[in-house]
C-alpha positions as CSV (number, residue, x, y, z in Angstrom):
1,X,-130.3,-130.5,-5.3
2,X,-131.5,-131.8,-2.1
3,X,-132.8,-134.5,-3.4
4,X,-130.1,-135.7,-5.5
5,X,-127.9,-135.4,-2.2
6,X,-130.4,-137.4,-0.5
7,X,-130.6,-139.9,-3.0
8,X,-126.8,-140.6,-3.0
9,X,-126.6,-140.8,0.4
10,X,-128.8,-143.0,1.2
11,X,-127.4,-145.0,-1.5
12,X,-124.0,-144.7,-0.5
13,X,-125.5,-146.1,3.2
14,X,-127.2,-149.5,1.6
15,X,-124.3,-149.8,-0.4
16,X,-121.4,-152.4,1.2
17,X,-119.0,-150.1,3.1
18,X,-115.5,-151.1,1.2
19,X,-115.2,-151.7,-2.5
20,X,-112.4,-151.7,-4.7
21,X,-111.8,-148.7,-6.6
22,X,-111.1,-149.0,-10.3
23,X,-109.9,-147.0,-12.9
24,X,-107.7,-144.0,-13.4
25,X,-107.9,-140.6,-11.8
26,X,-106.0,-138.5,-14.2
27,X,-108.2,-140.5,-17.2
28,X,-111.2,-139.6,-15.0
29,X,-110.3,-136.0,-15.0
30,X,-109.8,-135.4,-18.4
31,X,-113.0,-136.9,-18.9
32,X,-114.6,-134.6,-16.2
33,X,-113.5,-131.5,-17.5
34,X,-115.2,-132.5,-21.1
35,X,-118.6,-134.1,-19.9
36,X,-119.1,-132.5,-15.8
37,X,-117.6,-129.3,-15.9
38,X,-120.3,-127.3,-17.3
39,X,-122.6,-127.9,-14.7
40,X,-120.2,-129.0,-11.9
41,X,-116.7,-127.6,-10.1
42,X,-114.9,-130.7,-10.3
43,X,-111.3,-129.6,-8.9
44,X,-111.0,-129.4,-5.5
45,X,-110.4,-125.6,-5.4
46,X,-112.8,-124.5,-8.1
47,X,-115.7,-122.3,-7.0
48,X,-119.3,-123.7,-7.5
49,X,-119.3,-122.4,-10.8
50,X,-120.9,-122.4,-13.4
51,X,-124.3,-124.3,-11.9
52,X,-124.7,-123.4,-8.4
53,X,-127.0,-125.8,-7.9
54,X,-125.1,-129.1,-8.9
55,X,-123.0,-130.7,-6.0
56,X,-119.3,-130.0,-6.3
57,X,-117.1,-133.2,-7.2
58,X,-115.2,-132.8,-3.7
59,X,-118.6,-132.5,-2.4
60,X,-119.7,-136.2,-3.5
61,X,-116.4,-137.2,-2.5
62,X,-116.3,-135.9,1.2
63,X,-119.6,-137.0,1.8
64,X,-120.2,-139.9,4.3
65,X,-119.8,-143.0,3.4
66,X,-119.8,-142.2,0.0
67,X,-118.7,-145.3,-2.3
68,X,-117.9,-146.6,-5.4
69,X,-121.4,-148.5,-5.4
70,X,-123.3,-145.1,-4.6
71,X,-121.3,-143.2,-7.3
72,X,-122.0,-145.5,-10.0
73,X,-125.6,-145.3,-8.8
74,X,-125.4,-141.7,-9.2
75,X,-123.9,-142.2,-12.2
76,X,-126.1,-144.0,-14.2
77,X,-129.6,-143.3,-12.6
78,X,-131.7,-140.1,-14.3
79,X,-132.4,-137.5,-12.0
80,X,-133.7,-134.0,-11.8
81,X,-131.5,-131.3,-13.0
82,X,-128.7,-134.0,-14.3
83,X,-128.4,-134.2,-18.6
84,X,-129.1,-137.1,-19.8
85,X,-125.6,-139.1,-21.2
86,X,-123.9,-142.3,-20.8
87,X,-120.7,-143.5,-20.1
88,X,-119.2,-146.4,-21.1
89,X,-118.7,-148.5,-17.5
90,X,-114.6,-148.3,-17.9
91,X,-115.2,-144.1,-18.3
92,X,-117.4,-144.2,-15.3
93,X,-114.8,-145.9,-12.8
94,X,-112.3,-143.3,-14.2
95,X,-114.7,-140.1,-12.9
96,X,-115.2,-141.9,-9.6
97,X,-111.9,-142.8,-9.3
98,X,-111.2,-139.1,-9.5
99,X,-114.2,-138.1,-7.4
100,X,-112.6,-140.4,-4.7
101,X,-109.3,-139.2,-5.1
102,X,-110.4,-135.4,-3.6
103,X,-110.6,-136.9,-0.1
């Protein structure tokens, strides 16, 4: 866990501070409650249920300088403890849309 919050942080510091966001949030949601939410609380009120291990969504979002660059890093990069799938690159700009949109 700490790694993978490491690992997208430094990420989210090499990346280039402002990028434009893409996608759709409510999409992005949807999507998130299908493919994320068994291992991650992706609303911003939800408990850290059911994996208490896995970073909340408003977690990733509220971290510092967190980006659309770091996210699709996160995204698309095999780590410990993360399922292996893949999302097309239009479904991944709808999650981080929605990640972003918890600020």
């Amino acid at each position: 866990m700490k790694r993978v919050l490491c690992l997208v942080t430094l990420l989210a510091i090499a990346a280039s501070p402002v990028h434009a966001q893409a996608g759709d949030p409510q999409v992005g949601l949807a999507l998130a409650e299908r493919v994320c939410s068994a291992c991650h609380a992706i609303r911003s009120g939800q408990i850290r249920l059911p994996n208490s291990r896995a970073p909340t969504f408003l977690e990733f979002a509220t971290m510092p300088g967190m980006t659309v660059a770091a996210l699709t890093v996160a995204l698309t990069t095999p780590h410990a403890g993360m399922p292996l799938f893949e999302l097309a690159a239009a479904e991944r700009e709808d999650v981080i849309a929605y990640i972003l949109s918890l600020r």
